[in-house]
C-alpha positions as CSV (number, residue, x, y, z in Angstrom):
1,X,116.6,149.0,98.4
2,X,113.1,149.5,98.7
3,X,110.4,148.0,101.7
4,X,109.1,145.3,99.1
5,X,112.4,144.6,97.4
6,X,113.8,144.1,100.9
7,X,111.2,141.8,102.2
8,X,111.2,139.8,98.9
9,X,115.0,139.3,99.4
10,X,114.5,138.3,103.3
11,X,111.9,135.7,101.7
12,X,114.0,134.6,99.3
13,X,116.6,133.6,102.0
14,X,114.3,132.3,103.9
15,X,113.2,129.9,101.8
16,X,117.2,129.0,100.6
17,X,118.2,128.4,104.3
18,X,115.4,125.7,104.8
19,X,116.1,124.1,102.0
20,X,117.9,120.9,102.6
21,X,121.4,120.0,101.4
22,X,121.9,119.9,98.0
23,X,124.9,117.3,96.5
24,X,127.6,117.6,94.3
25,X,126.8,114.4,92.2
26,X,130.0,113.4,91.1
27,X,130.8,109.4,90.9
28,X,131.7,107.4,93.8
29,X,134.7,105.0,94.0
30,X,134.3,101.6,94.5
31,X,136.8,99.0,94.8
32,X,135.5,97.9,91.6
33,X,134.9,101.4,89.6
34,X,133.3,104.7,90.0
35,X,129.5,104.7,90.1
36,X,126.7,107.1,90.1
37,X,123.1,107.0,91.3
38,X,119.8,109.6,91.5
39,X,119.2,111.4,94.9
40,X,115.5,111.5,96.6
41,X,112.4,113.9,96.0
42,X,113.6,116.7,98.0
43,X,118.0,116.2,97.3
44,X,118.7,115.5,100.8
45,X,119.2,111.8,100.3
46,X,121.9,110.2,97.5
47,X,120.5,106.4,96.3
48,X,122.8,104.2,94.8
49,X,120.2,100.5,93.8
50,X,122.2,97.9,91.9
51,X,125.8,98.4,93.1
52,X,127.6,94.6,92.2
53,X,129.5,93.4,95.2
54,X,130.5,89.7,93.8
55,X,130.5,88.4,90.4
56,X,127.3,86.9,89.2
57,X,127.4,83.6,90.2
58,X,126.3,81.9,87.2
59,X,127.9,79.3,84.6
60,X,131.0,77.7,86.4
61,X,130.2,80.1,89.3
62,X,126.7,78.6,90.6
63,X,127.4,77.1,93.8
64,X,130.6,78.5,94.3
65,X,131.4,80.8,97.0
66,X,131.0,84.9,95.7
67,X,133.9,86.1,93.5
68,X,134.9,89.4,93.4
69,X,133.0,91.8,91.3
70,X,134.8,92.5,88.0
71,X,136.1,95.7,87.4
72,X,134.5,98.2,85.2
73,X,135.4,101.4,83.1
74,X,133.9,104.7,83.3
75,X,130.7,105.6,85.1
76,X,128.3,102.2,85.9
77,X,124.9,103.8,86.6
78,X,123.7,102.6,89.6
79,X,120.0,104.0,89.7
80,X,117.9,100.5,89.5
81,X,117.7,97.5,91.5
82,X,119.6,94.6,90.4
83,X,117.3,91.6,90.1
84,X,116.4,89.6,92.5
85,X,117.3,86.1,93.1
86,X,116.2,83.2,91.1
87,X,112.7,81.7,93.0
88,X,109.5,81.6,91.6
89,X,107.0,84.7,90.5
90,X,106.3,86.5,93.1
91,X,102.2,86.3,94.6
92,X,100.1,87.8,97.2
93,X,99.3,84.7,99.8
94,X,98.8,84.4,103.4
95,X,99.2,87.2,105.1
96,X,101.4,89.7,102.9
97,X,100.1,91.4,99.7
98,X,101.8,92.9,97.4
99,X,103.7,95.3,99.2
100,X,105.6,92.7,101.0
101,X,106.8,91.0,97.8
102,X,109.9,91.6,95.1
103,X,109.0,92.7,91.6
104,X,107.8,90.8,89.6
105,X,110.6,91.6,87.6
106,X,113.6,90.9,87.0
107,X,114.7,87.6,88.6
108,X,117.6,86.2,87.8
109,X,120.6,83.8,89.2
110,X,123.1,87.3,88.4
111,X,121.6,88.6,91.7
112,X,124.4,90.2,94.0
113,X,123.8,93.3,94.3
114,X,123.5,96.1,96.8
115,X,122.2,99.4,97.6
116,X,123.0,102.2,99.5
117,X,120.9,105.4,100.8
118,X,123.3,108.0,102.6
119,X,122.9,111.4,103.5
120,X,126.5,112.7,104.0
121,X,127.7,115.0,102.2
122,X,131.1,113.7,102.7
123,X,133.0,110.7,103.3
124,X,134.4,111.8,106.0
125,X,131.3,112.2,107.8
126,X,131.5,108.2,109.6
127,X,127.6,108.0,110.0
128,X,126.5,104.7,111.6
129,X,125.5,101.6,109.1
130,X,122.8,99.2,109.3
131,X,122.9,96.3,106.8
132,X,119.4,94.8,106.5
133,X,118.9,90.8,105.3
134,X,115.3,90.3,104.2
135,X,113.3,87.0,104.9
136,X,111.7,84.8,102.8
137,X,112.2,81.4,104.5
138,X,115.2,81.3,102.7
139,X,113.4,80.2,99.4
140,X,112.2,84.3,98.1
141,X,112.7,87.9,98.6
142,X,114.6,90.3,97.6
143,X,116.1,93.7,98.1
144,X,113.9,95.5,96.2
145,X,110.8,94.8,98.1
146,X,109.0,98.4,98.6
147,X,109.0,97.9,102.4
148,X,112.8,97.6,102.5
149,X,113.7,101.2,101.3
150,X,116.2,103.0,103.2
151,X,115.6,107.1,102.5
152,X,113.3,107.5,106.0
153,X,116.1,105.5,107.8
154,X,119.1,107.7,106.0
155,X,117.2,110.9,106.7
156,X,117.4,109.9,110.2
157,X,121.2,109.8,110.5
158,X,123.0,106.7,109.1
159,X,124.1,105.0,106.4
160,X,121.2,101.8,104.9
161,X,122.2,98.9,102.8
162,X,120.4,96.5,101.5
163,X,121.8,93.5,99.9
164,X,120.8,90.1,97.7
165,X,121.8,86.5,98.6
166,X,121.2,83.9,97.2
167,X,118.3,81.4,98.4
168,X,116.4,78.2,97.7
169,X,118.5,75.5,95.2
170,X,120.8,78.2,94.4
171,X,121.6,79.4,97.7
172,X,121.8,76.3,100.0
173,X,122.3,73.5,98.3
174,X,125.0,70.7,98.9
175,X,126.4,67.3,97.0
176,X,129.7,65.7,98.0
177,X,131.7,66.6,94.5
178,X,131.2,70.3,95.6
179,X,132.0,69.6,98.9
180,X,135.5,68.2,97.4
181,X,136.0,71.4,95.4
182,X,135.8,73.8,97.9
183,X,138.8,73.7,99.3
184,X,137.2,74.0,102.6
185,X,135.5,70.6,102.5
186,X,132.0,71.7,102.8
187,X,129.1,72.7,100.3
188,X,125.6,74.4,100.6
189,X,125.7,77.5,102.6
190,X,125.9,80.0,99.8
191,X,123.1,82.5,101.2
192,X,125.4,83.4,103.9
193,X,128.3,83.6,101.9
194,X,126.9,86.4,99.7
195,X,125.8,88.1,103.1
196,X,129.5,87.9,104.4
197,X,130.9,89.2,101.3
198,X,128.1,91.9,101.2
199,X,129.9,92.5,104.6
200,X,133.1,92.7,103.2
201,X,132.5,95.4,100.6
202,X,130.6,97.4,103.0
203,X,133.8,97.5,105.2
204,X,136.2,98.1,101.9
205,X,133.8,100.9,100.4
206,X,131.2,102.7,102.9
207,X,133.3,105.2,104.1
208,X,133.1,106.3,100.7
209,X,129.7,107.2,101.1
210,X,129.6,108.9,104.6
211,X,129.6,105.4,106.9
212,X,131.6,104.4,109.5
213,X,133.0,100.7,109.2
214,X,133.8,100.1,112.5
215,X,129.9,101.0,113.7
216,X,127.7,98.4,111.7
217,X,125.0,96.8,113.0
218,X,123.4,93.5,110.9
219,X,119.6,93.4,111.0
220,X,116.9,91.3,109.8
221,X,113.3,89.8,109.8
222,X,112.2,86.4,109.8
223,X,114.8,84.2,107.6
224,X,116.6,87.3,107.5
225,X,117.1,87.8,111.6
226,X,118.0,83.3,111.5
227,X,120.6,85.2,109.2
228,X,121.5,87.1,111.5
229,X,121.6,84.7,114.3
230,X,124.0,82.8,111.4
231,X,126.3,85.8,111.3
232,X,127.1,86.3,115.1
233,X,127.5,82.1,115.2
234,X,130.2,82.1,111.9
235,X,133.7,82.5,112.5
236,X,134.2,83.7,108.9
237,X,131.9,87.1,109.8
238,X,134.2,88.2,112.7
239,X,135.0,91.8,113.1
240,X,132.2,92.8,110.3
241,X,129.9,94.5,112.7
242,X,129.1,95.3,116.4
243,X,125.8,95.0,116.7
244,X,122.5,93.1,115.4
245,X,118.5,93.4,115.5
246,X,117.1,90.1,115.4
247,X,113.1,90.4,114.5
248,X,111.5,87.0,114.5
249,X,113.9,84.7,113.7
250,X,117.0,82.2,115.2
251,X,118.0,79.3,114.9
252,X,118.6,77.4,118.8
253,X,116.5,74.4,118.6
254,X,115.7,74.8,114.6
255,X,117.3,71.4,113.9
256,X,119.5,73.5,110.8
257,X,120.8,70.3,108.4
258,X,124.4,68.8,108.5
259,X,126.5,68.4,105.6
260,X,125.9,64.7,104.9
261,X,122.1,65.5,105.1
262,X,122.4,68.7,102.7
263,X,124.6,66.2,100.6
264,X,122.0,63.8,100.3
265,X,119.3,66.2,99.7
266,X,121.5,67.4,97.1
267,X,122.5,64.0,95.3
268,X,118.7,63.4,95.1
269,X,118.0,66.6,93.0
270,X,120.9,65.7,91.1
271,X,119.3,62.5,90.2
272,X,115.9,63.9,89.5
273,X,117.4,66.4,87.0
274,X,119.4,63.4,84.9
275,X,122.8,65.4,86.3
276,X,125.6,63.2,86.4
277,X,128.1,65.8,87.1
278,X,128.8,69.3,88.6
279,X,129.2,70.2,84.9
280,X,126.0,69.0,83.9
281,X,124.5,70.2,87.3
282,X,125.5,73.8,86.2
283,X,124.0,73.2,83.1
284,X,120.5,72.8,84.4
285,X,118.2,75.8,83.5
286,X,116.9,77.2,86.2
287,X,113.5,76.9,85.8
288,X,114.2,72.9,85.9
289,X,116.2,73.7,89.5
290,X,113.2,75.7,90.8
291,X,110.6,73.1,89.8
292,X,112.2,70.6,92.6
293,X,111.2,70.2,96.0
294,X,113.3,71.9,98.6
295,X,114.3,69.4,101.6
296,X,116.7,71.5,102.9
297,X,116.1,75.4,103.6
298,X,118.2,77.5,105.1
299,X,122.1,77.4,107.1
300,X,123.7,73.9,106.8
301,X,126.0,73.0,109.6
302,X,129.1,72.6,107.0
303,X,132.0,72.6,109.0
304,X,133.2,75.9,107.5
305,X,130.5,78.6,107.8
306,X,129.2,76.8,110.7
307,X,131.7,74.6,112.3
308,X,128.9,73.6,115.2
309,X,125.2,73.5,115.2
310,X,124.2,77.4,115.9
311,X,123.1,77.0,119.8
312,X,126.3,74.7,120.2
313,X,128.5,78.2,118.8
314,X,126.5,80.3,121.5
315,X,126.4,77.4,124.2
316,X,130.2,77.1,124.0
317,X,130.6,80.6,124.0
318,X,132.4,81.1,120.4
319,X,129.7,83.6,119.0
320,X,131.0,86.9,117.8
321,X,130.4,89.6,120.5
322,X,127.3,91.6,119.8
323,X,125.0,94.5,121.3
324,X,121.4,92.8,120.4
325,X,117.7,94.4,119.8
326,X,115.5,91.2,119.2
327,X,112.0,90.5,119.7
328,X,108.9,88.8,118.2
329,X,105.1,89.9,117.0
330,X,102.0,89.0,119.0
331,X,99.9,87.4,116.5
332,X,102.8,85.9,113.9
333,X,99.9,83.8,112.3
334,X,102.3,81.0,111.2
335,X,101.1,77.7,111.4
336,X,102.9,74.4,109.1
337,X,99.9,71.9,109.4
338,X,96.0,71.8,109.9
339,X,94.0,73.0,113.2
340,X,93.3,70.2,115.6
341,X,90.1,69.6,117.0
342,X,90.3,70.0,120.8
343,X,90.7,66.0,121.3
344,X,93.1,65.7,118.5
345,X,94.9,68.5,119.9
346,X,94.9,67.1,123.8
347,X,96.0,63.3,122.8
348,X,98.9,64.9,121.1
349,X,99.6,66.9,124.2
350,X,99.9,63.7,125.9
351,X,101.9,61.7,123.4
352,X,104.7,64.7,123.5
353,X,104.6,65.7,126.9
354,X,103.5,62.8,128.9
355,X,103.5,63.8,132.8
356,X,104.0,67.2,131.9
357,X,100.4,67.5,129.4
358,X,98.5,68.9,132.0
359,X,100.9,71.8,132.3
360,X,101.8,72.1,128.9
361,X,97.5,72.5,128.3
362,X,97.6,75.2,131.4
363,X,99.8,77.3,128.7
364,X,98.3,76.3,125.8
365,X,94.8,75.6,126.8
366,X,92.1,73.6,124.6
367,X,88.8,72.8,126.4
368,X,87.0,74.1,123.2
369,X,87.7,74.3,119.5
370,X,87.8,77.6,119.2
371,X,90.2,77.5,122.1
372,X,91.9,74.7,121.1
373,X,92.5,76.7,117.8
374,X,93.9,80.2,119.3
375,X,96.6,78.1,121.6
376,X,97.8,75.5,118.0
377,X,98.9,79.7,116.4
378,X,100.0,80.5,120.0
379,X,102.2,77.4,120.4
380,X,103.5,78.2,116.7
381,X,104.5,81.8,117.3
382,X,106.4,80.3,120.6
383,X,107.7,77.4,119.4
384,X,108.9,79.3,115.8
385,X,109.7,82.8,117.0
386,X,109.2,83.6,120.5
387,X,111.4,80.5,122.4
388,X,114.4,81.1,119.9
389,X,114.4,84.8,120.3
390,X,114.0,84.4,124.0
391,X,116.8,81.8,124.2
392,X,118.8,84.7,122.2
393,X,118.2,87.1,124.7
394,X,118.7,84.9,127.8
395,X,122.2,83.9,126.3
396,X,122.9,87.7,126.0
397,X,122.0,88.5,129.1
398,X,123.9,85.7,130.7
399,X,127.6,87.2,128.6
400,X,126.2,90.5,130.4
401,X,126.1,91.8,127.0
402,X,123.3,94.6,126.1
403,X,120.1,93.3,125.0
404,X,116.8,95.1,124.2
405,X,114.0,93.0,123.8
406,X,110.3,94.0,122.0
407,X,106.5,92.2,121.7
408,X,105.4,94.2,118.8
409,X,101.2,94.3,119.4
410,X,99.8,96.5,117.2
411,X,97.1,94.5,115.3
412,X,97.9,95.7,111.7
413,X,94.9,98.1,110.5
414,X,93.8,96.2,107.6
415,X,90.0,95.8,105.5
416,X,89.1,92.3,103.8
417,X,90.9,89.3,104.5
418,X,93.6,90.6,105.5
419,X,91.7,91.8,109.4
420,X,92.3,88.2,110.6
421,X,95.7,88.9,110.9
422,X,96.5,91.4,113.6
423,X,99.9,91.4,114.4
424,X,101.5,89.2,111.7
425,X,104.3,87.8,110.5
426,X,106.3,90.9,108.9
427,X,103.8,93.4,110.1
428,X,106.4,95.4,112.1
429,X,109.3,95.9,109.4
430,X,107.0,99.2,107.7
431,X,106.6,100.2,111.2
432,X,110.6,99.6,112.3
433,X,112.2,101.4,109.3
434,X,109.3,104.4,108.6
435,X,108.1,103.1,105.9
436,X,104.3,102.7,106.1
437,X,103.9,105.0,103.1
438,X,104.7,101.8,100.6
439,X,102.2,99.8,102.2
440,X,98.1,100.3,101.0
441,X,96.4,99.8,104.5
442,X,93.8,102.2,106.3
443,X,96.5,103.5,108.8
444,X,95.1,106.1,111.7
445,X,97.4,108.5,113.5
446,X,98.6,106.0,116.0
447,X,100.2,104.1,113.3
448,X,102.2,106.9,112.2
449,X,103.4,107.9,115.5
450,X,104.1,104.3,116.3
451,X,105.9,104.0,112.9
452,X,108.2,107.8,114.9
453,X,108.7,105.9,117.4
454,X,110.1,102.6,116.6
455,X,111.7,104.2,113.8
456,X,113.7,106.1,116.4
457,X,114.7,103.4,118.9
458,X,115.9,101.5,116.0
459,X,117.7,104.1,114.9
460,X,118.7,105.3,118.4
461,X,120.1,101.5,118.8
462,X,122.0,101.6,115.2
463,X,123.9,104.7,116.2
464,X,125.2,104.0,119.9
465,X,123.8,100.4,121.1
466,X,121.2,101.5,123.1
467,X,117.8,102.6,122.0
468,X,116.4,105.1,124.4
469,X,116.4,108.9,123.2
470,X,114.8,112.3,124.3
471,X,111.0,112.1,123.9
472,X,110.6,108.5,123.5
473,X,109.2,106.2,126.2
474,X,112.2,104.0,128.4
475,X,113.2,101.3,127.3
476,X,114.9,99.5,129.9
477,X,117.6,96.3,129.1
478,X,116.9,93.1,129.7
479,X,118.5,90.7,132.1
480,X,117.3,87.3,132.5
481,X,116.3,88.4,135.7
482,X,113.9,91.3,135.4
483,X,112.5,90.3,132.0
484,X,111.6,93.5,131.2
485,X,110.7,94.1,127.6
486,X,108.9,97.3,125.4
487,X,105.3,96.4,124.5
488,X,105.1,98.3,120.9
489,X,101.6,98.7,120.5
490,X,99.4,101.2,120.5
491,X,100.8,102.7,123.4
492,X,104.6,101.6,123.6
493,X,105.6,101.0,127.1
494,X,107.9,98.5,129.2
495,X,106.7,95.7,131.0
496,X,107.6,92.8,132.3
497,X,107.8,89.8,129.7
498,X,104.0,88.4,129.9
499,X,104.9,84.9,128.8
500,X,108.2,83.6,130.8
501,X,106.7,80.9,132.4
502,X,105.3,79.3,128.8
503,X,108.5,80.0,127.2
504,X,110.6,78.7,130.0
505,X,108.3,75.4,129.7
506,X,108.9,74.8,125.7
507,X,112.5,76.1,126.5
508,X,113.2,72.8,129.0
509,X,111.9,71.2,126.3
510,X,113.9,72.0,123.2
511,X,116.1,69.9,121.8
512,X,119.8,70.6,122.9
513,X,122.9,71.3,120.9
């Protein structure tokens, strides 16, 4: 062999040794048939979008709990998302453009479906799983939104899936003649059905794809962590996983509906649409279903799902045994109402708090408009996010159960009208699961490496419970005693929780189960 040849050849190996992993691309067995899917830019990831776990629940099957899938023959190519559930077309407002959105297409009532990112190259691999629920105040979203993709996440080590539920009219909706056809004598909590049987078929089928079924953790955002908070309170998700990341979202002083509420709601929307029975209730297009108003969102206390009102589960100590990551953004930037002039905003201090006020306005101060303003979003945020996740965590704490608790800070870059926002509602999901490259915003080197870093403790936490790991900054646990939490910012770092004192005040205050 001569010099050149020989140095070609070292190159050559070179290069074929740093390749990554390359798959044998055969179909994988489901319960329900064998299916294939498409692997990432570079082959080290396999993607399977569109993977049915439940019958689609249309025709006799609307507002019934999820059926299994039906079989198939052959190969079912699973390379495209299934559509996303029925709610209207999807539009930039508030807050979130377009990268925080479904498609625009396809939407449709047949909705459940999954999808899986893994990079083992065996099944017998038994990589950790996270299951992520999206938000959407339990009236939009999808799986399919860009900033929900799992390759940064699988490249990291584990197993992601994503899955569809169903939400608005067609996911939580009640009336007493489907209570009485249950079989369970309750009606209206749908959404969360389709997560639990998501659930189920990722315990019949992931170790088929590398993942280990007895190391999942549940995580969501926003309607999707209250789903969360829904899944360690129902009796009917026992055993499905051992851990859970709560971002914004849970549901301890939420006032969730009860049945006979839900019912009523229901029997209204029945009447509006000139349904007379569940036959001709099931006959309604969809379009007609979407068009009326929704008095109900979200988990019903049904008896079944949810025997008890949510913090009533945790208060009696009946919540399924989890490790928890939960935590809330700095600037959430939700607000149901108008802004209050200073006065307006002071007398209703008064009304609500009475002797208390003048604490209540040390907190949430208003001797200005502007200031007045700032503490109405303030007050929001707490009384929305940051008391229920806080509640969550105090809870956990108090079972001596592992809890990591976050403030993410870091003021979204952002140009137009979209600077206002800072921290916002949503902003940390791109951050959380590496996945800043879907999102069109002027991001500086301290986003990326903030996007590494909480990337990795979530991923860290996913794997083994616990989110520290080499190179990263400690991230101690919380106890309801030292209240130490990990300010995710611009420079991540623990501290104690700044707030306590105003939390603990609107915590006194919420109602009780």
């Amino acid at each position: 062999m001569t010099f050149p040849t020989y140095l070609c050849t070292l190159l050559l190996l070179s290069l074929f040794s740093a390749a990554p992993p390359t798959y044998d691309l055969k179909p994988v067995k489901t319960d329900a048939g064998l299916i294939s899917g498409t692997t990432n830019a570079d082959g080290s990831i396999r993607i399977f979008k569109g993977i049915p776990f439940a019958a689609p629940p249309v025709g006799e099957l609307r507002w019934k709990a999820p059926q299994p899938a039906p079989a198939w023959k052959g190969v079912r190519a699973c390379t495209q998302f299934g559509p996303s559930p029925m709610q209207g077309a999807p539009a930039p407002f508030s807050m979130w453009s377009e990268e925080f959105l479904i498609p625009k297409e396809p939407i449709s009532e047949d909705c459940l479906y999954l999808n899986v990112w893994t990079g083992a190259q065996s099944a017998d691999e038994k990589r950790p799983v996270l299951v992520w629920i999206y938000g959407g105040g339990f009236s939009s979203g999808g799986s399919a939104v860009p900033i929900y993709d799992g390759e940064a996440m699988a490249k990291k080590g584990i197993v992601f899936v994503s899955l569809n539920y169903r939400v608005g009219h067609f996911g939580f909706f009640a009336h007493p003649d489907l209570t009485k056809e249950s079989g369970h004598g309750a009606s209206g909590n749908y959404g969360l059905m389709d997560q639990i049987a998501g659930l189920h078929w990722v315990q019949r089928n992931i170790a088929r794809f590398g993942g280990d079924p007895a190391n999942v953790t549940i995580a969501g955002q926003s309607a999707g962590s209250m789903s969360v908070n829904g899944l360690v309170a129902s009796p009917l998700a026992r055993g499905l996983f051992t851990k859970a990341i709560a971002q914004s979202g849970a549901n301890f002083s939420r006032g969730s509906a009860t049945l006979a509420q839900a019912e009523a709601a229901g029997q209204q929307v029945a009447q509006a649409v000139s349904a007379s029975s569940l036959a001709a209730l099931r006959k309604v297009p969809a379009a007609t279903l979407l068009q009326q108003p929704q008095s109900v969102r979200g988990p019903i206390i049904d008896g079944y799902v949810l025997p008890e009102p949510i913090a009533a589960i945790f208060a009696g100590g009946h919540e399924n045994p989890v490790t928890l990551l939960t935590g809330w953004n700095q600037d959430e930037g939700l607000l149901f109402g108008p802004i209050k002039n200073a006065a307006d905003f002071r007398q209703q201090a008064e009304e609500q708090y009475g002797t208390e006020a003048t604490t209540f306005l040390q907190f949430y101060p208003a001797t200005t408009d502007d200031e007045a303003a700032a503490s109405q979003l303030a007050l929001s945020r707490d009384l929305i996010f940051g008391a229920q996740n806080y509640t969550w965590a105090n809870v956990a704490s108090d079972r001596e159960r592992p809890v990591y608790v976050y403030r993410f800070t870091r003021k979204v870059p952002a140009t137009g009208e979209y600077v206002k926002y800072g921290a916002f509602h949503t902003g940390e999901v791109p951050y959380a699961y590496d996945n800043l490259r879907f999102v069109n915003r002027p991001w500086e080197p301290v986003d990326r490496q903030l996007a590494e870093t909480m990337s990795s403790y979530w991923t860290n936490f996913i794997k083994t419970g616990n989110p520290n790991g080499a190179g990263l900054p400690a991230w101690p646990a919380y106890t309801r005693k030292t209240q130490q939490i990990m300010d995710l910012g611009v420079a991540p770092s623990a501290k104690p929780l700044p707030d306590a004192a105003t939390l603990d005040f609107l915590q006194s205050h919420l109602p009780t189960p």
